[in-house]
VEXDREN-2710 file (C-alpha; in Angstrom, 1 decimal):
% VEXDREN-2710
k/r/px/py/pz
1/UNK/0.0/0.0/0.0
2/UNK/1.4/3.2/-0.9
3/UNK/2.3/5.8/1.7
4/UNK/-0.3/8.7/2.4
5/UNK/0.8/12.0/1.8
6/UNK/1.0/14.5/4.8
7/UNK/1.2/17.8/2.7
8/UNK/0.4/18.5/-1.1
9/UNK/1.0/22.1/-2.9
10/UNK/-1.2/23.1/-5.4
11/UNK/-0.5/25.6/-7.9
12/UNK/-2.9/27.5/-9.7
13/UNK/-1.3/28.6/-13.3
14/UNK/-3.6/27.7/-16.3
15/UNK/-4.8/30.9/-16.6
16/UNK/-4.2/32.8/-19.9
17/UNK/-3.6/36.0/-18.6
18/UNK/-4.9/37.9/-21.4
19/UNK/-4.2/41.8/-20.1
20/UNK/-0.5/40.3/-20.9
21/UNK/-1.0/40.4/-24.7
22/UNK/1.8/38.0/-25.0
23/UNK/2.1/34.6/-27.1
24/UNK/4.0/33.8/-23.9
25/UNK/1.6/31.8/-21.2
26/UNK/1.9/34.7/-17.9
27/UNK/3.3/32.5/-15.5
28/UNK/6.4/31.8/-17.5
29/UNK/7.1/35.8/-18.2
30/UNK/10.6/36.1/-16.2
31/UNK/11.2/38.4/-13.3
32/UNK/14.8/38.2/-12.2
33/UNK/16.0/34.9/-12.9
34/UNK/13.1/32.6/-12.6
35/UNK/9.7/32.9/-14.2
36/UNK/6.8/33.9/-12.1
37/UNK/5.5/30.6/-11.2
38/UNK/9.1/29.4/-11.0
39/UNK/9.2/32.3/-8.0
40/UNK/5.8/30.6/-6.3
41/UNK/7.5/27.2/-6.3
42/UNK/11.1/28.1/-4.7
43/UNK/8.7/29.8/-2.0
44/UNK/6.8/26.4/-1.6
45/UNK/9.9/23.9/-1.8
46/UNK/10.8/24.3/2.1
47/UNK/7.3/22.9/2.9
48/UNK/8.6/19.9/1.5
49/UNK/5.3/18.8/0.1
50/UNK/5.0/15.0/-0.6
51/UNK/3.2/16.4/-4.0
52/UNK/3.6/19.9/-6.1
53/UNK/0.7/19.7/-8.5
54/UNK/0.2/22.7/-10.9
55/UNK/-2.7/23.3/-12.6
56/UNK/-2.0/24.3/-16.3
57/UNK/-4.3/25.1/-18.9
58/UNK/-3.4/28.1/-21.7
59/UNK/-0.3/27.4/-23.3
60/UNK/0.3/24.1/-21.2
61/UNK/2.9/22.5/-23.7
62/UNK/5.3/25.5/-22.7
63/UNK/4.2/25.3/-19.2
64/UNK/4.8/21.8/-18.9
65/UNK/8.4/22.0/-21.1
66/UNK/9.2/24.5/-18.2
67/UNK/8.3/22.1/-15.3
68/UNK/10.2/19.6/-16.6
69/UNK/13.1/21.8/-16.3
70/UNK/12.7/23.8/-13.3
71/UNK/10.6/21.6/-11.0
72/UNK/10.5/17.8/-12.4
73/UNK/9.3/16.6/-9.4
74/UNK/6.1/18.5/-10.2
75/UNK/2.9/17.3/-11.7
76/UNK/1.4/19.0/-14.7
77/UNK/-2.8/18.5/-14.5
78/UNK/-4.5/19.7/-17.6
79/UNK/-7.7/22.2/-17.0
80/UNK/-8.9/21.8/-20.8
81/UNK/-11.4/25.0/-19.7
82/UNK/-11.0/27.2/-17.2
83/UNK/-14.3/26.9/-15.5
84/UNK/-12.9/28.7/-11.7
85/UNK/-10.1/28.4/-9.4
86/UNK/-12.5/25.6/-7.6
87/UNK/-12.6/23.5/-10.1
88/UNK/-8.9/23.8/-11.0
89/UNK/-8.2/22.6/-7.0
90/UNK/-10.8/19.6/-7.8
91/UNK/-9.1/18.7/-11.2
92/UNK/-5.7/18.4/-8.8
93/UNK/-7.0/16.8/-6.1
94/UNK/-7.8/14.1/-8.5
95/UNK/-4.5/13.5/-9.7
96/UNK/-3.8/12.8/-5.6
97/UNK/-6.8/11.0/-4.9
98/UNK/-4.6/9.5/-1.8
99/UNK/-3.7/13.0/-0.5
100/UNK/-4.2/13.5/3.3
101/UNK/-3.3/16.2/6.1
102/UNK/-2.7/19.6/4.4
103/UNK/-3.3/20.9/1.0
104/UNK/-2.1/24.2/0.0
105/UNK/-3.4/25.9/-2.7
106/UNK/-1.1/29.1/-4.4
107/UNK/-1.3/31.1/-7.2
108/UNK/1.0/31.1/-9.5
109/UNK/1.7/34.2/-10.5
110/UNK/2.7/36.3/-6.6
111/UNK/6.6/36.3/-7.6
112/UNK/7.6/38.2/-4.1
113/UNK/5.7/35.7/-2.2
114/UNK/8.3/34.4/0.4
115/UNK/9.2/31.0/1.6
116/UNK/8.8/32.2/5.4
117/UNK/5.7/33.5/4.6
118/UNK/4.5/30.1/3.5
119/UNK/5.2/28.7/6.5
120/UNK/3.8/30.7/8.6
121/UNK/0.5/30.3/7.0
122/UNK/0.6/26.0/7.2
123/UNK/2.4/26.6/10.7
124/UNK/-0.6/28.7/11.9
125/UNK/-3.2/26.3/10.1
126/UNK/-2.1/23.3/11.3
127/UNK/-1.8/24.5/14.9
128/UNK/-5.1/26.0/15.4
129/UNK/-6.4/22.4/14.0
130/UNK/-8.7/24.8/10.9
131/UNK/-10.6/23.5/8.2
132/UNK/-9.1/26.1/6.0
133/UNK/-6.8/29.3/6.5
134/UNK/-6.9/31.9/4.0
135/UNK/-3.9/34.0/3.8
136/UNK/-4.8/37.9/3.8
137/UNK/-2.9/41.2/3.7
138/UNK/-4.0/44.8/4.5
139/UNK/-3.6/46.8/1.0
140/UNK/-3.7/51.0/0.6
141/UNK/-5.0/50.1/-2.7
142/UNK/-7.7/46.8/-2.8
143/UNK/-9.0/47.5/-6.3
144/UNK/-9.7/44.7/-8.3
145/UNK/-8.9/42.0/-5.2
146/UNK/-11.0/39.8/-3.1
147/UNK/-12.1/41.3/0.3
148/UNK/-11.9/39.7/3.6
149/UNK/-15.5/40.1/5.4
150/UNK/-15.0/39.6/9.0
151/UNK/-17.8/39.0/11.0
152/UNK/-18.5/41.1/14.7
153/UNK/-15.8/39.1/16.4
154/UNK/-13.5/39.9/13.9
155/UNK/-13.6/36.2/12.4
156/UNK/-14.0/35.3/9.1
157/UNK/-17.8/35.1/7.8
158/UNK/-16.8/35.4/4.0
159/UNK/-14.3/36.1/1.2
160/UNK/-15.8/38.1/-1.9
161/UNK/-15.0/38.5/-5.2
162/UNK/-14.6/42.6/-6.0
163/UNK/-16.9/42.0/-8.7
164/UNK/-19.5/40.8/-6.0
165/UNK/-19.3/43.0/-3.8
166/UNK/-21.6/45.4/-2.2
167/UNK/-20.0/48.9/-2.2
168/UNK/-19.8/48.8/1.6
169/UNK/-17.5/45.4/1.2
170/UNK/-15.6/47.3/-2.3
171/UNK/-14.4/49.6/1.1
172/UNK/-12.8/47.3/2.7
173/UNK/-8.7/47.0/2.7
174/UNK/-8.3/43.2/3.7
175/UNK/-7.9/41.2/1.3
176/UNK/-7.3/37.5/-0.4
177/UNK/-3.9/37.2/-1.3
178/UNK/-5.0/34.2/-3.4
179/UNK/-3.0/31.2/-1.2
180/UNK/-5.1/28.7/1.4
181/UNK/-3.8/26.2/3.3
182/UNK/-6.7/23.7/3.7
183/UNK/-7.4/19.8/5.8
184/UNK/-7.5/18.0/2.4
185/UNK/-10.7/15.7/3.4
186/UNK/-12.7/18.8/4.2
187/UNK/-11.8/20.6/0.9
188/UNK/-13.1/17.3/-1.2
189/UNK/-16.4/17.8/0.7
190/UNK/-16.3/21.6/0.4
191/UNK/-15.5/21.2/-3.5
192/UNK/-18.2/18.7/-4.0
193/UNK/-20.8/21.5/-2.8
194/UNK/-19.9/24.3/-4.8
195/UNK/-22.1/26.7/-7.2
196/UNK/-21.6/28.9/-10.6
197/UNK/-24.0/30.9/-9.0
198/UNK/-21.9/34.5/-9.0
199/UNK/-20.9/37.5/-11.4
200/UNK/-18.6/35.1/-13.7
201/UNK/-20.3/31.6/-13.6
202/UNK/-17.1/30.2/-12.0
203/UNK/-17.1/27.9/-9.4
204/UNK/-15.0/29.9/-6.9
205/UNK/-12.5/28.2/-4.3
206/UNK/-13.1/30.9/-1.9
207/UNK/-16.8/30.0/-1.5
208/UNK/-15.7/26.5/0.3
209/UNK/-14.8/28.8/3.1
210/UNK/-18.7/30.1/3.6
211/UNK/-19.6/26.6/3.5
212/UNK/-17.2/25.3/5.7
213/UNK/-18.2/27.9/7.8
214/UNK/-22.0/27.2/8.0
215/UNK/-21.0/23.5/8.8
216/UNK/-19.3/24.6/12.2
217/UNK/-16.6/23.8/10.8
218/UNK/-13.4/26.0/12.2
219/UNK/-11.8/28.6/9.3
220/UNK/-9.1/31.2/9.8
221/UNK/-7.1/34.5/8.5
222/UNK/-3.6/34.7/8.4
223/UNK/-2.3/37.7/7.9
224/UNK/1.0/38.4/6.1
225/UNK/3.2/40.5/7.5
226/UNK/4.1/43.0/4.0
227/UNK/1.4/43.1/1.6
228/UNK/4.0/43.7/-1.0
229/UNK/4.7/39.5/-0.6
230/UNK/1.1/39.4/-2.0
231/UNK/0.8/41.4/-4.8
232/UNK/0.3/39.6/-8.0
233/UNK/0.9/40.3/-12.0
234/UNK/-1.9/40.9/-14.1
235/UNK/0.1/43.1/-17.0
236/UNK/3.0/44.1/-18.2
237/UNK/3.0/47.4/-16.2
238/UNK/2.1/45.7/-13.2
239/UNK/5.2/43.0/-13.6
240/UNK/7.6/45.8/-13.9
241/UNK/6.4/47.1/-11.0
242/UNK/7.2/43.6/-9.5
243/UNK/10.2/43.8/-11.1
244/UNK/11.8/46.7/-9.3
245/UNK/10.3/45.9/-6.0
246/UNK/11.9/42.4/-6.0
247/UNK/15.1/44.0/-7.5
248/UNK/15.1/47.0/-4.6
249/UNK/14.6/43.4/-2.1
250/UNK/17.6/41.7/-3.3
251/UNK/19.9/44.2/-3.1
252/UNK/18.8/45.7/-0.1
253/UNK/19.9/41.4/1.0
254/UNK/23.2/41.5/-0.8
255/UNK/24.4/45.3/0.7
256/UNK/23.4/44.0/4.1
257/UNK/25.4/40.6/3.9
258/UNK/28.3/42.7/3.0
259/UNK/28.3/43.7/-0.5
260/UNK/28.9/47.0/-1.7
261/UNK/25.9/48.2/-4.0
262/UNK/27.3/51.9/-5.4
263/UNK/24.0/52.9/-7.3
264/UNK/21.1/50.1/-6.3
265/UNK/18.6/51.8/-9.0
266/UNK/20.5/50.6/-12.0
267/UNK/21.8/46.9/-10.7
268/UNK/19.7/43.7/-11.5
269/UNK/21.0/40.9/-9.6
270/UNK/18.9/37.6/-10.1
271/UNK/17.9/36.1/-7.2
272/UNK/19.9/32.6/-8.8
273/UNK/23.2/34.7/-8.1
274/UNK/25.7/34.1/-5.7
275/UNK/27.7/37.5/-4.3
276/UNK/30.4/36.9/-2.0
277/UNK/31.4/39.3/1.1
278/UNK/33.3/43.1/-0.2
279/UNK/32.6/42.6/-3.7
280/UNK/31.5/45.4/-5.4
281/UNK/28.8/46.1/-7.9
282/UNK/29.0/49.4/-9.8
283/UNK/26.6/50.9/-11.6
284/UNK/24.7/49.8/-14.5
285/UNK/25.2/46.1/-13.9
286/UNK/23.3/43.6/-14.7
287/UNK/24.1/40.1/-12.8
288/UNK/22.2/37.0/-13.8
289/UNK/21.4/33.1/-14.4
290/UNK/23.9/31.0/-12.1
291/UNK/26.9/33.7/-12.1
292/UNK/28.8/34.2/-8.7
293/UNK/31.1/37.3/-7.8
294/UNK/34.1/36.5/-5.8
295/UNK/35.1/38.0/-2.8
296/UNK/36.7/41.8/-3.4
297/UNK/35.7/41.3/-7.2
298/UNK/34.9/44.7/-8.9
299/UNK/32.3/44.0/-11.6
300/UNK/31.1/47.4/-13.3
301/UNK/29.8/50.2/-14.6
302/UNK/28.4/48.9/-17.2
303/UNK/28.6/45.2/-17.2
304/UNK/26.1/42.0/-17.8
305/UNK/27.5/38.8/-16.7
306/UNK/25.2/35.8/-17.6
307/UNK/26.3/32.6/-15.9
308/UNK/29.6/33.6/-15.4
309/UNK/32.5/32.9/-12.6
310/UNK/34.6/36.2/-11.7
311/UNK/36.8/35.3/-8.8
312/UNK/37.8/36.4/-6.1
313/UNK/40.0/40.2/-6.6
314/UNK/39.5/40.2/-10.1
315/UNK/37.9/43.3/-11.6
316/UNK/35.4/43.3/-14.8
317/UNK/34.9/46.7/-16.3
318/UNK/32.6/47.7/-19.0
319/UNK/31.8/44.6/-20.6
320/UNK/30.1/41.4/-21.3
321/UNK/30.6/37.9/-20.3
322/UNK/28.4/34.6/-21.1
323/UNK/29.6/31.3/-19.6
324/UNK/33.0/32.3/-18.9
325/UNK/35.3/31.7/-16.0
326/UNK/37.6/34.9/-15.2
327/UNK/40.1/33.9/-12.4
328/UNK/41.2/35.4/-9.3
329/UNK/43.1/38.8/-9.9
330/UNK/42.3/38.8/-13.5
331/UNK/41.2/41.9/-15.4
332/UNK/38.6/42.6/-18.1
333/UNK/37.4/45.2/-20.4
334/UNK/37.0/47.8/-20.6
335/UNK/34.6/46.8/-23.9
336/UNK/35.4/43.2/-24.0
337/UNK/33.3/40.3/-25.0
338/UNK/33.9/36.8/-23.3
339/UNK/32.0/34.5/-25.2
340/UNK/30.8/30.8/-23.8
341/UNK/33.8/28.7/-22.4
342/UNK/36.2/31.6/-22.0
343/UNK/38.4/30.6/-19.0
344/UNK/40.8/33.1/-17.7
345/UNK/43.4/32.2/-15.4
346/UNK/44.6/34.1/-12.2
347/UNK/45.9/37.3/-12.9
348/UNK/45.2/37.3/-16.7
349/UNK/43.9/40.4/-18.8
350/UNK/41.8/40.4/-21.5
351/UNK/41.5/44.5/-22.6
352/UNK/39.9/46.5/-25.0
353/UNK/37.7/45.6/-27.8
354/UNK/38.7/41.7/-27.2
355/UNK/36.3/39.2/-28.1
356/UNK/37.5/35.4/-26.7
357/UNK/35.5/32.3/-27.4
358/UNK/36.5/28.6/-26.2
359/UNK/39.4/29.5/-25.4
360/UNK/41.9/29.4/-22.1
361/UNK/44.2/32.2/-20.8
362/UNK/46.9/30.9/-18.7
363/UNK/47.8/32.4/-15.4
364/UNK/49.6/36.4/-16.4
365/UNK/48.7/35.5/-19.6
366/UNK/47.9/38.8/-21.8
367/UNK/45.8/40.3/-24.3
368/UNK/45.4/43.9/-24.0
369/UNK/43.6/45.0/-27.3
370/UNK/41.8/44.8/-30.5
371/UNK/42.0/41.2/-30.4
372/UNK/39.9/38.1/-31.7
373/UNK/40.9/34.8/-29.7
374/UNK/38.8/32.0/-30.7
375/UNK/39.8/28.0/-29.9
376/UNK/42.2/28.7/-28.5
377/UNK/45.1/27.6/-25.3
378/UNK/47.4/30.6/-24.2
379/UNK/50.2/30.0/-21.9
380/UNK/51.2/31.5/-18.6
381/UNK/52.5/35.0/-19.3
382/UNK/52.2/35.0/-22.9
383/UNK/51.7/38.0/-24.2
384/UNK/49.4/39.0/-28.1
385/UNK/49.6/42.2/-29.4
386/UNK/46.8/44.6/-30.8
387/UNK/45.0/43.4/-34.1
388/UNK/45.7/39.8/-33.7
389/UNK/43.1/37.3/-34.6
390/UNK/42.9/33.4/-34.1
391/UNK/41.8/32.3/-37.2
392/UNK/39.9/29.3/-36.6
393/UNK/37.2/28.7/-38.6
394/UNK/38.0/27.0/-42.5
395/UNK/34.7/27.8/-43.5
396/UNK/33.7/24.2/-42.3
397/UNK/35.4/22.6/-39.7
398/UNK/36.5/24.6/-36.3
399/UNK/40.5/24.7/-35.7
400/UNK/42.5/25.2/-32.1
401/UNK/45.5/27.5/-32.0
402/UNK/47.8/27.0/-28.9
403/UNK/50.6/30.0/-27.6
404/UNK/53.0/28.0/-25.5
405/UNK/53.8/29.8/-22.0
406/UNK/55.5/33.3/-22.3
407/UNK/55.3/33.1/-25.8
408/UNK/55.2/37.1/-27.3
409/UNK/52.9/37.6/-30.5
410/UNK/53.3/41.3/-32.5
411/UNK/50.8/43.1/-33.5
412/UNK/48.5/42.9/-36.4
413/UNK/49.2/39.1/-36.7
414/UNK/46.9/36.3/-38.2
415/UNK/47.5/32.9/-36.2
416/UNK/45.8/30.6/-38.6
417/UNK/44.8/27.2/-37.0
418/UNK/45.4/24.4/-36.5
419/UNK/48.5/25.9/-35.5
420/UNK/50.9/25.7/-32.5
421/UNK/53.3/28.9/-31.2
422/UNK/55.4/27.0/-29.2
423/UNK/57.0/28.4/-25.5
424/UNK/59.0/31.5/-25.7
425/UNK/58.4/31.6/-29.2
426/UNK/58.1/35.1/-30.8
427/UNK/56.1/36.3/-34.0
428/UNK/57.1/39.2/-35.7
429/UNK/54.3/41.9/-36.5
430/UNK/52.4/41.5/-39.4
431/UNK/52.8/38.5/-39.6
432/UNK/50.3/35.4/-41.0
433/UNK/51.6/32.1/-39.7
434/UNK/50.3/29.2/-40.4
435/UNK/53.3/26.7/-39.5
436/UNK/54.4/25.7/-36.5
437/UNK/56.8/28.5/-34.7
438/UNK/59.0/26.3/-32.3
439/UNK/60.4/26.6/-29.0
440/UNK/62.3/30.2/-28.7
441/UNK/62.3/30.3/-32.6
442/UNK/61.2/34.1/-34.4
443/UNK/58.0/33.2/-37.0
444/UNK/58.3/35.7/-39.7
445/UNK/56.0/36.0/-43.1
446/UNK/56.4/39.6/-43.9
447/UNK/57.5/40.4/-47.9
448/UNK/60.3/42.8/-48.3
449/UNK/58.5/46.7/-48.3
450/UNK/58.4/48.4/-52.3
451/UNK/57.5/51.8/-52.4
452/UNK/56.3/52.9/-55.7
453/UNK/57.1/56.9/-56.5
454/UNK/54.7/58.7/-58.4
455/UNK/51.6/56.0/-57.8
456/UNK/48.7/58.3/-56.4
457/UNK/49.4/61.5/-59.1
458/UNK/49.1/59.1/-62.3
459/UNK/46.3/56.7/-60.0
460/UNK/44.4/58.9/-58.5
461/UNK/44.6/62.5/-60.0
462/UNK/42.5/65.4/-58.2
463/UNK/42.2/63.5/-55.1
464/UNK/42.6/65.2/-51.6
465/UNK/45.6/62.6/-51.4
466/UNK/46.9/63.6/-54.9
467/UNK/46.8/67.3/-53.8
468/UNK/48.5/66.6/-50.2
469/UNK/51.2/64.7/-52.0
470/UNK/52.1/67.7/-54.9
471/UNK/51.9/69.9/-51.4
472/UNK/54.3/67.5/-50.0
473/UNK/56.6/67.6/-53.1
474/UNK/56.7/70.7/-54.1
475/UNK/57.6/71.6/-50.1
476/UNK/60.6/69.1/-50.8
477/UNK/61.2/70.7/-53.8
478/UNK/61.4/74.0/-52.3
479/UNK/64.0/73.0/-49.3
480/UNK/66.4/71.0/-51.7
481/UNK/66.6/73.8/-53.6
482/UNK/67.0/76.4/-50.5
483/UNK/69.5/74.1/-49.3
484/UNK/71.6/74.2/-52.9
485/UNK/71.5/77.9/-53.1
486/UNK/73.1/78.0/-49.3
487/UNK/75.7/75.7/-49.8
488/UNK/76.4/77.9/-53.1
489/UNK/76.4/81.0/-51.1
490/UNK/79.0/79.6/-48.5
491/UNK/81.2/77.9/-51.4
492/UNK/81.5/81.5/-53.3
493/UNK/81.9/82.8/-49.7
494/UNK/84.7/80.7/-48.9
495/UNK/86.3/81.8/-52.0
496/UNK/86.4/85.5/-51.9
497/UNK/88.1/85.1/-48.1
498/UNK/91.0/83.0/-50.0
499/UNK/91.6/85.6/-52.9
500/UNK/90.4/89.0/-51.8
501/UNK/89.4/89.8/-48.6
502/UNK/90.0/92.0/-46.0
503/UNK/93.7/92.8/-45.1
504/UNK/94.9/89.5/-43.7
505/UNK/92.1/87.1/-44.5
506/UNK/94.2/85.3/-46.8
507/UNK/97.2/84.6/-44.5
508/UNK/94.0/83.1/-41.6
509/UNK/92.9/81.0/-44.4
510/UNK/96.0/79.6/-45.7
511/UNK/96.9/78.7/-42.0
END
């Protein structure tokens, strides 16, 4: 006999969310590193439910793809038409027909909903022994939410739909945060009794607390402590709004467990990051998928890193990194690209306008600008000049190029792979090499320099560069010939002293 099953989490997400005007289903629009239902089930996973069913409907191939991804111990149930949140809850119950102790029942698209939160609410239902518990927050703005109606003693007599209510209940600022914690035996009987007899012709899950209620049967509130937990997404306006609050909630986490934050406004750090202790995040940063900032790591202005490594002391300036490792001490950017499986050793730079891809920097290892290094192995101190590019692609087939360890590569040079620079090696600038260059050996290609006189005047006549280089020659022109005329002047002036000068002058220069 199979074991019965103490708690079981329901999630509501078949709805199609229409105010979205997306192709996208709502609950799988992303909102700092997980999608909005993938938010509702990290806050559910400490219950440690023995089932997570969730209730899809619109779009339920992508919701289910998603699942299988992010939760696969989830159970996808199929709502073919979306006839009420109580008869979503009854559809899911039947996919856990042995189910027993507490069900709870969440929405799926409250992305700031927290795990303590959750807890609180079973904690509190399960203590005071209730049939069901409805989780409420106090709002300065109810419009468009269910209302708690509490009776004279200030218990729960009802929960009512805004579109239900009489203007006296519209003015109330309680409401139904949209996540129950129930005793599963008394929801199947609650759910067997329910009506289409309201505003939409939906059988409504929050009615099963007015019948419970009638029965004698024992219901409660719980009230969460920040409303802002309970606010859900309706549109896109209203998920950027969710956005920046849950934004403005994890870096208010991150500056308090000791990083340094310098402008929180413009830095989006996904709640999947890792940020160790005296980092610092400068502005316009955007952090996100599984990357992790070492400790004293300086990652900004101006950076995205998307799950990427930067370790510990290492400094990542104006640029952007996908799947890449950059070791401790190491230095990036400003305006480089690090392309998936870059891995930069300890104390390595990659500079200016460089773009690496598959490739490995040894520790020291440099390359400072202007530089494509694709498939590549770079030794330990190595160092590539400006303009050199790793040419690795043959049009079909990917080749590897490898710099042997303090190897020194000019400038402007094309490494064409498959092609090995070996250790200490040096290439001369401008050069193409597609040999091997051994061990402490130069590689040279360059052809012997030919200047052709006279090419731009008879090429390209009444160009600016024809006219700059008549300029040019006539300017030479002019200072040979000025320098002719004075060495004329001095040779006739050296000749009168000998013959005819002043008394004396011929004895000084026949001395």
């Amino acid at each position: 006999m199979p074991q019965p099953h103490l708690r079981t989490v329901v999630v509501l997400a078949a709805g199609e969310g229409k105010r979205m005007k997306s192709a996208l289903p709502k609950v799988l629009h992303p909102l700092l590193g997980r999608t909005l239902v993938g938010h509702v089930l990290a806050a559910a996973a400490p219950l440690r439910a023995d089932r997570t069913v969730v209730v899809v409907g619109h779009g339920a191939d992508q919701v289910r793809a998603h699942l299988a991804e992010v939760a696969p111990e989830a159970t996808p149930v199929l709502q073919a038409q979306q006839l009420g949140t109580g008869h979503a809850v009854r559809i899911a119950l039947e996919a856990v027909p042995d189910a027993t102790g507490t069900v709870v029942v969440i929405n799926g698209d409250v992305p700031l909903l927290r795990a303590e939160t959750v807890a609180a609410l079973v904690e509190a239902h399960e203590g005071a022994g209730a049939a069901a518990t409805v989780l409420a927050a106090e709002v300065p703005d109810p419009t468009g939410l269910g209302r708690i109606v509490r009776d004279a003693d200030g218990r729960l007599a009802q929960i009512v739909e805004e579109r239900d209510a009489t203007p006296e209940q519209r003015a109330l600022r309680e409401i139904n945060a949209g996540i129950y914690a129930f005793d599963v035996a008394r929801l199947r009987d609650g759910l067997g009794k329910l009506s289409t007899d309201n505003d939409q012709g939906e059988e409504y899950l929050t009615d099963v607390f007015g019948l419970l209620r009638d029965a004698g049967e024992p219901v409660a509130v719980h009230v969460a402590a920040d409303h802002v937990e309970t606010l859900g997404c309706n549109d896109r306006v209203e998920l950027a709004a969710l956005r920046g609050l849950l934004r403005d909630r994890v870096n208010a986490g991150w500056m308090r467990s000791g990083v340094s934050i310098l402008d929180p406004h413009t830095t989006w750090i996904d709640v999947t990051v890792t940020v160790e202790r005296d980092a610092v995040v400068d502005q316009n940063t955007q952090l996100r998928g599984a990357s992790v900032v070492g400790a004293g790591a300086v990652v900004g202005p101006d950076v995205t890193l998307i799950d990427t490594t930067v370790g510990a002391g290492a400094t990542v300036l104006r640029s952007h990194a996908v799947s890449a490792e950059v070791g401790a001490g190491a230095s990036v950017g400003p305006y480089a690209y690090l392309r998936p499986a870059a891995r930069l050793a300890e104390k390595s730079k990659v500079g200016t306008f460089v773009e690496v891809k598959n490739s490995e920097l040894g520790a020291g290892a440099k390359v400072p600008h202007l530089t494509y290094v694709g498939d590549a192995t770079i030794g330990a101190k190595a160092n590539i000049g400006a303009a050199t590019i790793f040419v690795n692609y043959d049009g079909v087939n990917k080749h590897r190029t490898v710099v042997g360890e303090g190897a020194f590569v000019g400038c402007d040079t094309s490494l064409i792979a498959p092609v090995e620079v070996g250790d200490g090696a040096y290439v001369a600038a401008g050069s193409a090499i597609a040999q091997d260059v051994p061990p402490g050996a130069l590689g040279v290609t360059r052809a012997p320099q030919r200047n052709i006189d006279g090419w731009v005047a008879r090429k390209r006549p009444g160009t600016v560069s024809a006219a700059a280089a008549e300029r040019a020659r006539q300017a030479a022109e002019d200072a040979s010939g000025g320098a002719a005329a004075a060495r004329e002047g001095e040779r006739i002036h050296e000749g009168g002293r000998s013959v005819g000068g002043p008394s004396g002058a011929g004895d000084t220069a026949t001395e």
